[in-house]
DRENDO-1510 file (C-alpha; in Angstrom, 1 decimal, always signed):
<recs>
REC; n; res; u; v; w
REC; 1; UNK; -18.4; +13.3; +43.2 .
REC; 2; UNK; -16.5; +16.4; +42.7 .
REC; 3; UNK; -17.2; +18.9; +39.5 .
REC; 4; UNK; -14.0; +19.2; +37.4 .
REC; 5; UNK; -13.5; +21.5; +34.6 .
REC; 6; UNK; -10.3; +21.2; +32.3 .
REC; 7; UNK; -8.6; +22.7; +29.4 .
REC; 8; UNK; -5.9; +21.1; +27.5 .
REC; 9; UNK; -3.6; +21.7; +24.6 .
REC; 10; UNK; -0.5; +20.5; +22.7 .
REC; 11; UNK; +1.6; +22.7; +20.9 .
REC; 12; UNK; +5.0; +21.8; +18.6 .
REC; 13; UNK; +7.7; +23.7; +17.3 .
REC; 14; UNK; +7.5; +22.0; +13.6 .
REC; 15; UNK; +6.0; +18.5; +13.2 .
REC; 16; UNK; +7.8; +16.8; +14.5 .
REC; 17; UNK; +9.9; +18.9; +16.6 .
REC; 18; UNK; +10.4; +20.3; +20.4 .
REC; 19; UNK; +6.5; +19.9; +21.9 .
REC; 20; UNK; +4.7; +20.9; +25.0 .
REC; 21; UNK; +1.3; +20.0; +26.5 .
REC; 22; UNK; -0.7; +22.0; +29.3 .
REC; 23; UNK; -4.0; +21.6; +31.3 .
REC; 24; UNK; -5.4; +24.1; +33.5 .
REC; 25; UNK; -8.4; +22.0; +36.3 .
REC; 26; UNK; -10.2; +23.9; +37.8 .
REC; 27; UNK; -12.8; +22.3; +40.9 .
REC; 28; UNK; -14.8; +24.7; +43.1 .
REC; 29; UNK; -12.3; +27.6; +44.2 .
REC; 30; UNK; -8.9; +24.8; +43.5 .
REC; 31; UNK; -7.2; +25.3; +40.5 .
REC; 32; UNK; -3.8; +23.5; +39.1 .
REC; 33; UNK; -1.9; +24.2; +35.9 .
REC; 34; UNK; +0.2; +21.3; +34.5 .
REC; 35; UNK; +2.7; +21.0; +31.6 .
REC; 36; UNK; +5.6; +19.1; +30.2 .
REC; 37; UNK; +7.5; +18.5; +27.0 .
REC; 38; UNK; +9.5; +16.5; +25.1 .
REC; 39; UNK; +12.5; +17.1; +22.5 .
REC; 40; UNK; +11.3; +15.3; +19.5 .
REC; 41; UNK; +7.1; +14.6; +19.5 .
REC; 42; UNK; +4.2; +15.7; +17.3 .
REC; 43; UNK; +1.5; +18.2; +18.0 .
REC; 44; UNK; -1.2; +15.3; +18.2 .
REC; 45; UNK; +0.7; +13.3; +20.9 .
REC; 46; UNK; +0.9; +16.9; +23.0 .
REC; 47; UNK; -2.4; +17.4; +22.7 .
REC; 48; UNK; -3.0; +13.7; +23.9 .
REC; 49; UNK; -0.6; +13.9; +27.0 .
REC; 50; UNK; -2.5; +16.7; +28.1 .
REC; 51; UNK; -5.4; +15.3; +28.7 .
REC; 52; UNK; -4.1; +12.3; +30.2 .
REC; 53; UNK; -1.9; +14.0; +32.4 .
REC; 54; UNK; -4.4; +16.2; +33.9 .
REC; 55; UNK; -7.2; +13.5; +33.9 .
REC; 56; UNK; -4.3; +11.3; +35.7 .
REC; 57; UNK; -4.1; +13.9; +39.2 .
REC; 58; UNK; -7.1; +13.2; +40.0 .
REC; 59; UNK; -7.1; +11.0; +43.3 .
REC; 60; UNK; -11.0; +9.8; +43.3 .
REC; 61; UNK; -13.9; +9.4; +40.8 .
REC; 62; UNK; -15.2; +13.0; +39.8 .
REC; 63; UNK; -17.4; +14.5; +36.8 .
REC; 64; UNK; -14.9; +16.0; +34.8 .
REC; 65; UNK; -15.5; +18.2; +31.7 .
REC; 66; UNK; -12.7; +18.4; +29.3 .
REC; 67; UNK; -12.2; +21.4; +27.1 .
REC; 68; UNK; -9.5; +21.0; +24.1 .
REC; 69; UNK; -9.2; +22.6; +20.7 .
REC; 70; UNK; -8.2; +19.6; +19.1 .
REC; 71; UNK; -10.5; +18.0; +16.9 .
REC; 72; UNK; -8.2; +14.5; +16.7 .
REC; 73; UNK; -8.9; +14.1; +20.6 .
REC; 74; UNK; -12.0; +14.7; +21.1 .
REC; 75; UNK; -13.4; +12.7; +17.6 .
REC; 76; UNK; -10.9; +9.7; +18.9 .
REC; 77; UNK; -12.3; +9.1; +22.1 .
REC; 78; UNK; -15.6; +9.5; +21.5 .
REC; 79; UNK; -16.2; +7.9; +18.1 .
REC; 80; UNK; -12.8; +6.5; +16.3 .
REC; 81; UNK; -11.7; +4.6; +19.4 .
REC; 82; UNK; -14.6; +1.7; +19.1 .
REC; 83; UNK; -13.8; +0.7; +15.4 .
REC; 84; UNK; -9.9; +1.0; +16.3 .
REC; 85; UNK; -10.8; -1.5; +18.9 .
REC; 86; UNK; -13.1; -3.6; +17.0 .
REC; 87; UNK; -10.7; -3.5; +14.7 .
REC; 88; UNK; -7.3; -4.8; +17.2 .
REC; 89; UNK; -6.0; -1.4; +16.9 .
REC; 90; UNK; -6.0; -0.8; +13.0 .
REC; 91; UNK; -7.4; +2.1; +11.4 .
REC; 92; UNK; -10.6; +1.5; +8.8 .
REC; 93; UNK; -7.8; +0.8; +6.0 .
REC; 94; UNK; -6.1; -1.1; +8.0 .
REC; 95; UNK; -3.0; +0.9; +9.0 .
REC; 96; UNK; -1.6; +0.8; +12.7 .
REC; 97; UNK; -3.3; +3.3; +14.9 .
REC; 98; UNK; -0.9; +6.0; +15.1 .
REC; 99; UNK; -0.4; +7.1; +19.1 .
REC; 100; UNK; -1.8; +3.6; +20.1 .
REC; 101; UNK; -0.1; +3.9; +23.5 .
REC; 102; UNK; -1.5; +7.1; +24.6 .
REC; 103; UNK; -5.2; +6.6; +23.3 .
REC; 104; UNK; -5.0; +3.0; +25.4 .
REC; 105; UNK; -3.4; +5.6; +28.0 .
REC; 106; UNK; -6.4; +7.7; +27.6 .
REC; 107; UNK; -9.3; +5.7; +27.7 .
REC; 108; UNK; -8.0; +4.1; +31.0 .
REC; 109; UNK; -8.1; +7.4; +32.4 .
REC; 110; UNK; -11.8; +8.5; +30.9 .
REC; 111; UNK; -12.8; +5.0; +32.5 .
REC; 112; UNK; -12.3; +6.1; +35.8 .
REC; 113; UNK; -14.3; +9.2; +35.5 .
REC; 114; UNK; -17.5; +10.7; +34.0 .
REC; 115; UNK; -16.3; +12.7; +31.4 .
REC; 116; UNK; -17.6; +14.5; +28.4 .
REC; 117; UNK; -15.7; +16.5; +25.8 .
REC; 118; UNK; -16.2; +19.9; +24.3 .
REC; 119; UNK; -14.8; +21.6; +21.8 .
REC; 120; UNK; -13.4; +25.1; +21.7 .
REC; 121; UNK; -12.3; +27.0; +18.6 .
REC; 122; UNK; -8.2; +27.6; +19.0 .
REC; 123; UNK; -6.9; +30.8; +19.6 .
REC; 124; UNK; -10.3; +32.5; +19.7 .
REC; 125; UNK; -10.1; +34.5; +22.8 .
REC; 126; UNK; -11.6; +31.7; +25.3 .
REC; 127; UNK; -9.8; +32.2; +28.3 .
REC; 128; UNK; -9.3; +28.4; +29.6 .
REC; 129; UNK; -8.3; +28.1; +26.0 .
REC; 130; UNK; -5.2; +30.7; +26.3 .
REC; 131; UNK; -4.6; +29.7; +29.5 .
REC; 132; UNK; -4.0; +25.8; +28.5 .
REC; 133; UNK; -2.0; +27.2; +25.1 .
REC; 134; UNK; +0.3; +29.5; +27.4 .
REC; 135; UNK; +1.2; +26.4; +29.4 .
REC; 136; UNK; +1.7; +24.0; +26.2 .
REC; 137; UNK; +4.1; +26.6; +25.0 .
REC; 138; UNK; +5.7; +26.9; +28.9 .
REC; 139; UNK; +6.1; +23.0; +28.3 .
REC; 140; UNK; +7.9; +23.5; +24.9 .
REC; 141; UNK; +10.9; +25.9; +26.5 .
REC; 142; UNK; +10.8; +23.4; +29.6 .
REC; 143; UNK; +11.6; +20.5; +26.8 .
REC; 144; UNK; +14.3; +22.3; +25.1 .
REC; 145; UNK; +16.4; +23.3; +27.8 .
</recs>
């Protein structure tokens, strides 16, 4: 299986407002950068399409290790996501998952790979980090014009 290392992030021009998601892979000496936007979206659903996007090119099984500064990702798919499920999609009051599409989106995606998450502090200087941000924000002008 083939060692993948991605960075992701979502950024939005107010809350809702114009948003953009990015992903930098990385794989050996290979590297891609992705992003996209939309016109009207929230910062959490650019910070989900990022991953799924990027998780999404890859053609075959691989061991993938996702970097993202977004806490709402990574505690979603590794802890919320079994009591939203248990649940039929309702949060632990008993509200609507918000973003249900793209966490179902999601953990299709993680399914087909061997994943694990880590967390890196946001505009801290880590390079994938900035990277991932400057293409989030690349995604936001591509979405308003």
């Amino acid at each position: 299986m083939s060692d993948v290392t991605i960075y992701t992030d979502g950024a939005c021009k107010g809350n809702p407002g114009p948003g953009g998601w990015g992903a930098w892979l990385r794989a050996g000496e290979h590297e891609k950068e992705l992003w996209g936007g939309e016109k009207l979206t929230t910062n959490n659903r650019m910070e989900l399409t990022a991953v799924i996007q990027a998780l999404s090119t890859l053609k075959r099984r691989c061991t993938v290790a996702i970097y993202t500064d977004s806490e709402y990702v990574r505690n979603g798919i590794m802890t919320w996501i079994h009591g939203w499920k248990k649940r039929g999609w309702r949060t632990a009051d008993g509200k609507p998952v918000k973003n249900v599409e793209l966490w179902q989106a999601l953990e299709a995606q993680v399914l087909q790979h061997d994943v694990t998450w880590h967390w890196v502090k946001g505009h801290a200087g880590d390079p994938g980090n900035e990277r991932a941000d400057a293409l989030a924000n690349r995604g936001v002008t591509s979405s308003s014009s």
